[in-house]
C-alpha positions as CSV (number, residue, x, y, z in Angstrom):
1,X,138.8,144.2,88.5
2,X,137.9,148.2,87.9
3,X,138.2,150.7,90.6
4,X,134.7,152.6,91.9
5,X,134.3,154.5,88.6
6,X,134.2,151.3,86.4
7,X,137.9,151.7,84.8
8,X,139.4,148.7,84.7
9,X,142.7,148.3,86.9
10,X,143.3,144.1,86.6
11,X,142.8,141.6,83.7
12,X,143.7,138.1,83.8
13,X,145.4,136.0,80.9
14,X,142.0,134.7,79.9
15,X,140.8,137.8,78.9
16,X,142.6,137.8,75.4
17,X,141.2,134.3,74.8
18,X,137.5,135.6,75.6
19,X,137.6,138.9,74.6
20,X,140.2,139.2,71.8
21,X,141.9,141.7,73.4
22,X,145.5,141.6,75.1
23,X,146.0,142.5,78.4
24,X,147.7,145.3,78.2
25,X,144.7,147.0,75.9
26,X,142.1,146.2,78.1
27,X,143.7,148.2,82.0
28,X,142.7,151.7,81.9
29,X,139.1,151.0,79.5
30,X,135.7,150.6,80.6
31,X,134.3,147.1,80.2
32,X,131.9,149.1,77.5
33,X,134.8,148.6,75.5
34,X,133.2,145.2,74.6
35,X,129.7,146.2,74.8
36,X,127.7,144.2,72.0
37,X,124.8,147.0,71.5
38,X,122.3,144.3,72.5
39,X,121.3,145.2,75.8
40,X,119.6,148.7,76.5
41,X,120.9,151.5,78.9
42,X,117.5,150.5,81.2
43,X,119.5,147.4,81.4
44,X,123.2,148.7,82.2
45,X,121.3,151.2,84.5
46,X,119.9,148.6,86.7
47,X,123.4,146.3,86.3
48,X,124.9,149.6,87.6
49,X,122.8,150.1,90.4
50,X,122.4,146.7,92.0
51,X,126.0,146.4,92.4
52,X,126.8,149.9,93.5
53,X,124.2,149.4,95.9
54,X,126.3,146.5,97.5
55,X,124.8,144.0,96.0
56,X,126.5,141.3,93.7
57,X,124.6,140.9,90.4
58,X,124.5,137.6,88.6
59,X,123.3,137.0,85.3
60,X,124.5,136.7,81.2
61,X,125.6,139.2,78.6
62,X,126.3,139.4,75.4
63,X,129.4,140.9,74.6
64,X,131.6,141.6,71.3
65,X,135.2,140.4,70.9
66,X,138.1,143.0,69.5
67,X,137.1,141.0,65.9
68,X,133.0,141.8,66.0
69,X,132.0,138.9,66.8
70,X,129.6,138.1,69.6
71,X,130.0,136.1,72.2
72,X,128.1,135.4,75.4
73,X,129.2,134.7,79.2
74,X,127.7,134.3,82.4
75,X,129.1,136.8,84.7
76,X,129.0,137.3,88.6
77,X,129.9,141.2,89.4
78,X,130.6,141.9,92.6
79,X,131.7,144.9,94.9
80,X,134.3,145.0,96.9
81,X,133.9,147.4,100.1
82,X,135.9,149.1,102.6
83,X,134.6,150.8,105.3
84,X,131.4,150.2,104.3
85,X,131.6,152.2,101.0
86,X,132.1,150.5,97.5
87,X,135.6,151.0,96.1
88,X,136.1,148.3,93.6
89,X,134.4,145.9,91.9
90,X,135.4,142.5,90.3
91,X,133.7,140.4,87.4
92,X,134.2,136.6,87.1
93,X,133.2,135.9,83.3
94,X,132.5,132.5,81.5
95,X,132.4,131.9,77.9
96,X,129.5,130.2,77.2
97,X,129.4,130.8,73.7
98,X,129.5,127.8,72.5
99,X,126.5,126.7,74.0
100,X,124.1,129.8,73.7
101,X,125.0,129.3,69.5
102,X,123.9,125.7,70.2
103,X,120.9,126.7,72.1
104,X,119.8,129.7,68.9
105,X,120.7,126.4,66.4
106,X,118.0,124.6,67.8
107,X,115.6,127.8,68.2
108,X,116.3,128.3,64.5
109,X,115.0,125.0,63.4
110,X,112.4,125.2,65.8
111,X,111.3,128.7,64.3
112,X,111.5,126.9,60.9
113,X,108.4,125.3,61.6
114,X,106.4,128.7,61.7
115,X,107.0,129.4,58.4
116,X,105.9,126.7,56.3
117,X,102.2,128.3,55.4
118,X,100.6,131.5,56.9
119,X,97.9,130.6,55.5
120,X,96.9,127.1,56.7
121,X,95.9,126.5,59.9
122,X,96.6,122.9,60.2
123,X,100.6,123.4,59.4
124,X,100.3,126.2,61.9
125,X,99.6,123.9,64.3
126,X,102.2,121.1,63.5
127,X,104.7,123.7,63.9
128,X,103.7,124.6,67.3
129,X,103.7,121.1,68.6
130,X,107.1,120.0,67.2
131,X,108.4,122.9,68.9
132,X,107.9,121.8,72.0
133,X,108.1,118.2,71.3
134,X,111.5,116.2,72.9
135,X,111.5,113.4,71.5
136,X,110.6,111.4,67.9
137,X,107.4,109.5,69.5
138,X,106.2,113.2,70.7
139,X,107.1,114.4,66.9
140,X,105.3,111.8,65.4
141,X,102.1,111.6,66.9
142,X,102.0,115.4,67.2
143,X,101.5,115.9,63.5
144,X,99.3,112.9,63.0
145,X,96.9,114.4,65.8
146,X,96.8,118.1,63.7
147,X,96.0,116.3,60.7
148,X,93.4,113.9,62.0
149,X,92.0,116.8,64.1
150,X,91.3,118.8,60.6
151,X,88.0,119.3,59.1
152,X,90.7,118.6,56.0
153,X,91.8,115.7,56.7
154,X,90.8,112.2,58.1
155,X,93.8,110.2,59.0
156,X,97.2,110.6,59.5
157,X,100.2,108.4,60.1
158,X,104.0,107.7,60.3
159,X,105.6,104.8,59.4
160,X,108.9,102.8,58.2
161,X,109.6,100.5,55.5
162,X,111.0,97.0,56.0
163,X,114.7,96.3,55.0
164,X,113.6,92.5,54.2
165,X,110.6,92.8,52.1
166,X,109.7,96.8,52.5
167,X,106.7,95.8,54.0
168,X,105.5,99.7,55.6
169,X,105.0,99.6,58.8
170,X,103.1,102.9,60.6
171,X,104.8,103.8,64.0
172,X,102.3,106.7,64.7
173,X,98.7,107.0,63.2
174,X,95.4,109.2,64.5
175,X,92.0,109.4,63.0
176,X,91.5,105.6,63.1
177,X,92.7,102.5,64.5
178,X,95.3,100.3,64.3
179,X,93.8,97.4,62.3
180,X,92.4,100.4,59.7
181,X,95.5,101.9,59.1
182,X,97.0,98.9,58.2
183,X,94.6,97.7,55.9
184,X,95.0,101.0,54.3
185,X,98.4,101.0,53.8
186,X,98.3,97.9,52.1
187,X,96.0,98.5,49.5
188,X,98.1,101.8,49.1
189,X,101.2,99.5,48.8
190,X,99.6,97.3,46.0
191,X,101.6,99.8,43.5
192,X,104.4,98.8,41.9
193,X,106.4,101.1,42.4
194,X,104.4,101.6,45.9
195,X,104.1,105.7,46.5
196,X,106.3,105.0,49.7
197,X,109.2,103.8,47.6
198,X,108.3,106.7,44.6
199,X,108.4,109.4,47.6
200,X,111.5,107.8,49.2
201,X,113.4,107.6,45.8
202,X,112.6,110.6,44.7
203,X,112.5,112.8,47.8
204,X,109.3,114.3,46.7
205,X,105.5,113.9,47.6
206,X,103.5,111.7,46.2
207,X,99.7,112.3,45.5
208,X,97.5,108.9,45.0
209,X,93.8,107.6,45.1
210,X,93.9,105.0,47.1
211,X,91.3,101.9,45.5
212,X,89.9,99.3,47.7
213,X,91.0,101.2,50.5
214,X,89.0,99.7,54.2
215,X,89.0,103.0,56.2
216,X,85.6,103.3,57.4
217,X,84.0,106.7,57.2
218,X,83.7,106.9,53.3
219,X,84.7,105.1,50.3
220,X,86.8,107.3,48.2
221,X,90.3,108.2,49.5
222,X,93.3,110.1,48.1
223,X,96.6,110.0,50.0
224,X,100.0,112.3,50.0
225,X,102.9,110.2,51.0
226,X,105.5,112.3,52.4
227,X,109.2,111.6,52.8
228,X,110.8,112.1,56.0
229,X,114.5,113.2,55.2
230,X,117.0,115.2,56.6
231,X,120.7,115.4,55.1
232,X,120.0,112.0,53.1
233,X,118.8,110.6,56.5
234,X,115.8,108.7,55.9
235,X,113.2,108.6,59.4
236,X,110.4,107.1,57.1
237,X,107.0,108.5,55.6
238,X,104.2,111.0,56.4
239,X,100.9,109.6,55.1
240,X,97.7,112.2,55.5
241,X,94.8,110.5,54.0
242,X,91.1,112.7,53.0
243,X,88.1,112.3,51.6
244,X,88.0,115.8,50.1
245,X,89.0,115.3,46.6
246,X,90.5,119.3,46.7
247,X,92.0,119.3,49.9
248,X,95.5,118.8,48.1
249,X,94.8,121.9,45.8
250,X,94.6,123.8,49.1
251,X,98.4,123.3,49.7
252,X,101.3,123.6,47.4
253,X,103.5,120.7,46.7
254,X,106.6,122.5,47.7
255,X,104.7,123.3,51.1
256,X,105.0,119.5,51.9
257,X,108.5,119.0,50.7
258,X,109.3,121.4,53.3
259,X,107.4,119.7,55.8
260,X,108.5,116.3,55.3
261,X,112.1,118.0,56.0
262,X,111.3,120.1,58.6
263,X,109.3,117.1,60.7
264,X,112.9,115.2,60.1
265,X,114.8,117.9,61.0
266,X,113.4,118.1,64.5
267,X,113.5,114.1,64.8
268,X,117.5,114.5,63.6
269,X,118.0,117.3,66.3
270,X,116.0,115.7,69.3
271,X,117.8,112.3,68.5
272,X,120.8,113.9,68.2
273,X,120.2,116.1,71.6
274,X,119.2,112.6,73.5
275,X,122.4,110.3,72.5
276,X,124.3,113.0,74.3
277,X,122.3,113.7,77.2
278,X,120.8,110.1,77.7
279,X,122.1,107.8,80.3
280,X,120.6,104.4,79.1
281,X,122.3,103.9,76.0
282,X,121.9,101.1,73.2
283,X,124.9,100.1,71.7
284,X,125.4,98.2,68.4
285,X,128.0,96.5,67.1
286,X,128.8,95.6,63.6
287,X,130.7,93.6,61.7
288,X,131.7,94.9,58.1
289,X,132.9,92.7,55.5
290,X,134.4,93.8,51.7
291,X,132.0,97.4,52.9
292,X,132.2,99.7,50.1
293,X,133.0,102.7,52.3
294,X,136.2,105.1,51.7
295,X,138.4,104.3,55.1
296,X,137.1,100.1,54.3
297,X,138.2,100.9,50.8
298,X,142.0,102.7,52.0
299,X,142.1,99.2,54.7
300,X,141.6,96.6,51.9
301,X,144.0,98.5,49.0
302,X,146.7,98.9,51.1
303,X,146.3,96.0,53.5
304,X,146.3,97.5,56.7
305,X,144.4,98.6,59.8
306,X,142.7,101.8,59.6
307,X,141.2,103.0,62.6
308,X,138.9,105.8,63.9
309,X,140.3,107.8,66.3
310,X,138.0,111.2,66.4
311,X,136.0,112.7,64.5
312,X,135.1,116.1,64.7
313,X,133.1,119.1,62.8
314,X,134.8,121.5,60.2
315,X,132.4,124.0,60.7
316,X,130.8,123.2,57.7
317,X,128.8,120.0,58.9
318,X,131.6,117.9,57.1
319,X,133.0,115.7,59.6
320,X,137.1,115.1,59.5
321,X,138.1,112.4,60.8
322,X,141.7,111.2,62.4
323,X,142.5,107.9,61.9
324,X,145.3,105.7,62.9
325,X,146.8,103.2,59.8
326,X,149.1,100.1,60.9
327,X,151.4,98.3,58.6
328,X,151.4,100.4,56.0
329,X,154.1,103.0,54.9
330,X,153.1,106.9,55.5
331,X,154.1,107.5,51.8
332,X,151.9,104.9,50.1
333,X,149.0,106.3,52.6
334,X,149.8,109.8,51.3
335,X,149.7,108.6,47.4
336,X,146.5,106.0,47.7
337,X,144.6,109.5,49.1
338,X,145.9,111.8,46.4
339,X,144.7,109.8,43.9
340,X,141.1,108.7,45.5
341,X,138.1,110.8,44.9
342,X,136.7,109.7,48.2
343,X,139.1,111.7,50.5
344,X,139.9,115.5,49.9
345,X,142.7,116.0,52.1
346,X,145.1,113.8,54.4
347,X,147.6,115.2,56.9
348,X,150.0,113.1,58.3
349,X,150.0,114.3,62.0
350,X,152.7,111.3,63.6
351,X,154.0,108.4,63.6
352,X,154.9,106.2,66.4
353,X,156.6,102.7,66.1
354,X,154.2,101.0,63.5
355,X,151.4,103.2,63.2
356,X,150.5,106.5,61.5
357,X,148.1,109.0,62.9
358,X,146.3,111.0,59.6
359,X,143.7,114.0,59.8
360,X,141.3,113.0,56.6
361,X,138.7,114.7,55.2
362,X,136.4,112.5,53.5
363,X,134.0,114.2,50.5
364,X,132.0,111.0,50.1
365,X,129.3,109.3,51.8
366,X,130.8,107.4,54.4
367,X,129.8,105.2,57.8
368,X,130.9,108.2,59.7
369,X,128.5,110.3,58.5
370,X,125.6,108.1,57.8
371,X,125.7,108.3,61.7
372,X,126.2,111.4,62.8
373,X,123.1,111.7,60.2
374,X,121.4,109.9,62.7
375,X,122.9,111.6,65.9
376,X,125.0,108.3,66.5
377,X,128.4,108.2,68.5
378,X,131.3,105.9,67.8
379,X,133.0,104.1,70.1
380,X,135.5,102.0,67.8
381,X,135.6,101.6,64.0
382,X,138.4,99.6,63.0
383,X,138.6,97.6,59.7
384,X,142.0,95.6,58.6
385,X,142.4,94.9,55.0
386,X,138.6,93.7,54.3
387,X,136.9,93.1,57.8
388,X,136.4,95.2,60.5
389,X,134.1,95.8,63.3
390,X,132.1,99.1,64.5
391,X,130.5,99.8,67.9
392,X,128.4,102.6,68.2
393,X,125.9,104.4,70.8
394,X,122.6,105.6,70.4
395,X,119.7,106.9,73.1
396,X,117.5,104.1,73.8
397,X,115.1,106.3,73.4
398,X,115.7,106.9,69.6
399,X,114.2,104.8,66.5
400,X,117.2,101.8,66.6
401,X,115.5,100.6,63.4
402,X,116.1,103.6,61.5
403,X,120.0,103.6,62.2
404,X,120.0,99.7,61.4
405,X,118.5,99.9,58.5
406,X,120.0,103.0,57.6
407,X,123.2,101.1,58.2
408,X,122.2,97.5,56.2
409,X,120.7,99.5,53.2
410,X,123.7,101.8,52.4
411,X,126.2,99.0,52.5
412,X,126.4,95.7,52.2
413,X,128.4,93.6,54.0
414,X,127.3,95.0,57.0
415,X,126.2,93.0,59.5
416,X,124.4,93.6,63.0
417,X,126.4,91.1,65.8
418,X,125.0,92.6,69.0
419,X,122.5,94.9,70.6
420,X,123.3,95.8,74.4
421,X,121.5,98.4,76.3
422,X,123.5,99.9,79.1
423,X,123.7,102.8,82.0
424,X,125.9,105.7,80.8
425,X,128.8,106.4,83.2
426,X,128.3,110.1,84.0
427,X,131.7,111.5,85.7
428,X,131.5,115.2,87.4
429,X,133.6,118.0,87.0
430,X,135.0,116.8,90.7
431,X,135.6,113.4,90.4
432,X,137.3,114.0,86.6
433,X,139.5,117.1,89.1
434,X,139.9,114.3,91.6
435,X,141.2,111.5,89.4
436,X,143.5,113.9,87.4
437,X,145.4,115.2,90.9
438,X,145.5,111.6,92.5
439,X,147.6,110.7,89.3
440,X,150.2,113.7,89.4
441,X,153.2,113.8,91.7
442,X,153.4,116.6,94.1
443,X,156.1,118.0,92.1
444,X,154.2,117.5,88.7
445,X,151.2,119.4,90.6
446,X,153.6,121.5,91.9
447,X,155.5,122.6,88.2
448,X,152.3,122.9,86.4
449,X,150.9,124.6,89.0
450,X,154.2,127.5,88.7
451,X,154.0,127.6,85.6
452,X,150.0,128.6,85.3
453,X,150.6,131.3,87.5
454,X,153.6,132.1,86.5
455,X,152.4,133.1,82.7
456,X,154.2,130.2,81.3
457,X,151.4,129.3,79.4
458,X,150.3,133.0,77.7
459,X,151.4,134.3,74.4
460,X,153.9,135.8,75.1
461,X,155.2,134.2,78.1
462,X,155.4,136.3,81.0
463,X,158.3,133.9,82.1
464,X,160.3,131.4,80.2
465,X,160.9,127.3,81.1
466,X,164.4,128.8,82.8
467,X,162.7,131.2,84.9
468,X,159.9,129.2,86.3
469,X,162.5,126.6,86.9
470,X,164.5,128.8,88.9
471,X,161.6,129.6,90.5
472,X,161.3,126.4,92.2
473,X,165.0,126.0,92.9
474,X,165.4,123.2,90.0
475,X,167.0,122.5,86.6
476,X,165.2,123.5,83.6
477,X,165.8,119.6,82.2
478,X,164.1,118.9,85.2
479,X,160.6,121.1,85.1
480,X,160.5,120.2,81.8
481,X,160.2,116.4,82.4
482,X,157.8,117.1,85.5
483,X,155.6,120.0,83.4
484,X,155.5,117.3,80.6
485,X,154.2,114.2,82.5
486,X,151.6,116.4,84.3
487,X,150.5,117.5,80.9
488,X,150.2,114.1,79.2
489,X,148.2,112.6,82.6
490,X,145.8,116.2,81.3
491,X,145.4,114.7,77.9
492,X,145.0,111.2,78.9
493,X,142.1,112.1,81.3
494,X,140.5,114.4,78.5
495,X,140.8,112.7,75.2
496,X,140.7,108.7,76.5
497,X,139.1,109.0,79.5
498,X,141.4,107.4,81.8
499,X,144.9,108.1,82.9
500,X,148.1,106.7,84.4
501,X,149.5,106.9,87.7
């Protein structure tokens, strides 16, 4: 809250948290302090005069922390009048950080696309379509419909090799039909090594002629087969077939390396985007037998249950993973992690009755991250000694194959029990507000309640368990127990999704 000059007269305790700066620094300064340099004065000017004018003013900003570092919120500014004339004025601020740097992730890979070569038209126009494609089908036959449309190029297609016999399969084609395309790619796939398996091994393009080949406009046909990986995740090949025996010199090799990753980028992120957003859901479960995968490997040498409990980002697109291990002794977990090259790190976080919780980090290939590869969520991993099972979620709307087979060609063992599609239960900020106060007691409502306002929970406390206590005319013994059950019915309702009453 600042007074009619700007100069700010109240902060609350969330201020440090968003802005980096204490409470104390902040009363007396103008919120310039934070200013960020990226909006103009014509904009501050017009801020300024909408809500000095009376009017509230509603929009987002970008701000700088005490640190330097940016950070965006949506902000309501409002004035507060008295007699008519405008004496104070109060700003509610969200951090919304974390999603604008998710929403500039996805415009960077989307402005990826509009550099891969200025000077050919075609890729220009790939680029624009996959930018404002949203979902893999819309990916697909967008760049098959720039090639085909080409004065270049003839036909174009996407497809997917077979885990059983690697038969290649096109999911997307234009410049032909159906039955042509597939008569192509066989005679294509009379290789041996085919070029889909040379491209797919050696994530790199591969230029053939194509003999015997039945597409109908002319006789002679050279093909690039182009892999389709992102982050050693496989979403099958790019084929662009012409009957210009130079078209290839037109375009540098490394031009369609970065294609094939760039068209699997934007499949990883709209797949990715649509298992988190998506209310029909597939889910798949597995069952994994002697898997050759570091937590299966950890389950069968020690002979125990290992379990996946969370897994969450490092910051440097390494998951870490927290896993649960029963019937096994913390210090043999500790010394079978030391000594594999499979795990970098392991923290042993608690232990309750029989089981261990551990925060690994895991610097080898692993189930875990062949899915998030795949924008897959887990629902339950759990392997004891060598068997386990795996459920896991994935849009409907995304390629299933891809993360099957992704799955069955990595490691054997693996094998695919059930396929169920269902509704995603979506709960609302009110109802997940509603459950969470049904389950506290009035005086667990009441004690957390105290101590929020109190400033139990800033750093430093404003006032200590004793004082708060006092507050409400009880024993400190006893606002601990009631501050305590409130706060593990909180963490129920967040982290497993239900909670007890």
């Amino acid at each position: 809250m600042t007074d009619s000059d700007g100069t700010i007269e109240y902060a609350n305790p969330a201020v440090e948290s968003v802005t980096g700066y204490e409470r104390d620094e902040v009363i007396g300064e103008n919120p310039r302090l934070w200013q960020s340099g990226k909006h103009g004065d014509d904009f501050y000017a017009e801020l300024w005069g909408q809500i000095t004018s009376g009017s509230v003013w509603e929009g987002e900003l970008t701000n700088r922390r005490k640190s330097g570092e940016l950070l965006w919120i949506d902000a309501t500014i409002a004035p507060i009048t008295e007699d008519g004339e405008v004496n104070r004025f109060v700003a509610i601020e969200r951090d919304i950080t974390e999603r604008k740097e998710h929403e500039m992730r996805i415009e960077d890979q989307n402005k990826r696309l509009t550099v891969l070569n200025n000077t050919n038209q075609v890729l220009r126009d790939i680029n624009r379509e996959l930018v404002a494609a949203s979902t893999r089908g819309e990916i697909e036959a967008a760049v098959c419909e720039q090639f085909a449309s080409s004065d270049l190029f003839d036909v174009a297609w996407i497809g997917s090799q077979g885990l059983v016999d690697g038969t290649v399969s096109p999911n997307s084609w234009a410049g032909s039909d159906i039955g042509s395309v597939e008569n192509h790619v066989e005679a294509m796939c009379k290789a041996d090594p085919t070029p889909v398996e040379q491209a797919l091994e050696d994530q790199n393009p591969v230029f053939t002629d194509v003999e015997g080949d039945e597409l109908e406009t002319v006789d002679n046909r050279r093909c690039v087969v182009v892999p389709l990986t992102y982050h050693e995740a496989e979403y099958g090949v790019l084929g662009v077939v012409t009957s210009d025996p130079h078209a290839f010199d037109l375009i540098e090799r490394d031009v369609f390396v970065e294609l094939g990753q760039t068209i699997a980028d934007a499949i990883s992120a709209v797949e990715s985007k649509q298992t988190l957003i998506s209310d029909s859901v597939t889910e798949l479960e597995f069952r994994l037998t002697d898997v050759d995968e570091p937590l299966a490997t950890m389950a069968a040498q020690l002979d125990c249950t290992v379990t996946v409990e969370d897994v969450v980002d490092d910051g440097d697109e390494n998951p870490v993973q927290y896993v649960t291990v029963t019937e096994a002794e913390p210090d043999a977990v500790t010394e079978y992690a030391a000594g594999s090259e499979a795990i970098g790190t392991v923290e042993h976080v608690h232990t309750y009755e029989d089981t261990a919780l551990y925060r690994l980090s895991v610097e080898q290939p692993s189930i875990v991250t062949t899915l998030a590869q795949y924008g897959v969520s887990i629902e339950s991993f759990s392997i004891t000694g060598t068997t386990g099972n795996l459920v896991a979620q994935v849009a409907s709307s995304n390629d299933i194959r891809s993360v099957v087979n992704a799955l069955r060609t990595t490691y054997d063992g693996l094998t695919l029990i059930a396929q169920r599609e269902h509704e995603r239960e979506v709960q609302t900020e009110a109802a997940f507000r509603k459950q969470l106060t049904a389950a506290l007691t009035e005086r667990q409502r009441e004690a957390a309640r105290t101590a929020h306002f109190a400033g139990f929970f800033d750093w430093p406390r404003e006032h200590s368990g004793e004082e708060v206590a006092s507050m409400m005319d009880i024993s400190q013994t006893t606002f601990t127990q009631h501050l305590r059950a409130a706060e593990r019915k909180l963490f129920e309702a967040l982290f497993d999704g239900t909670v007890a009453t």
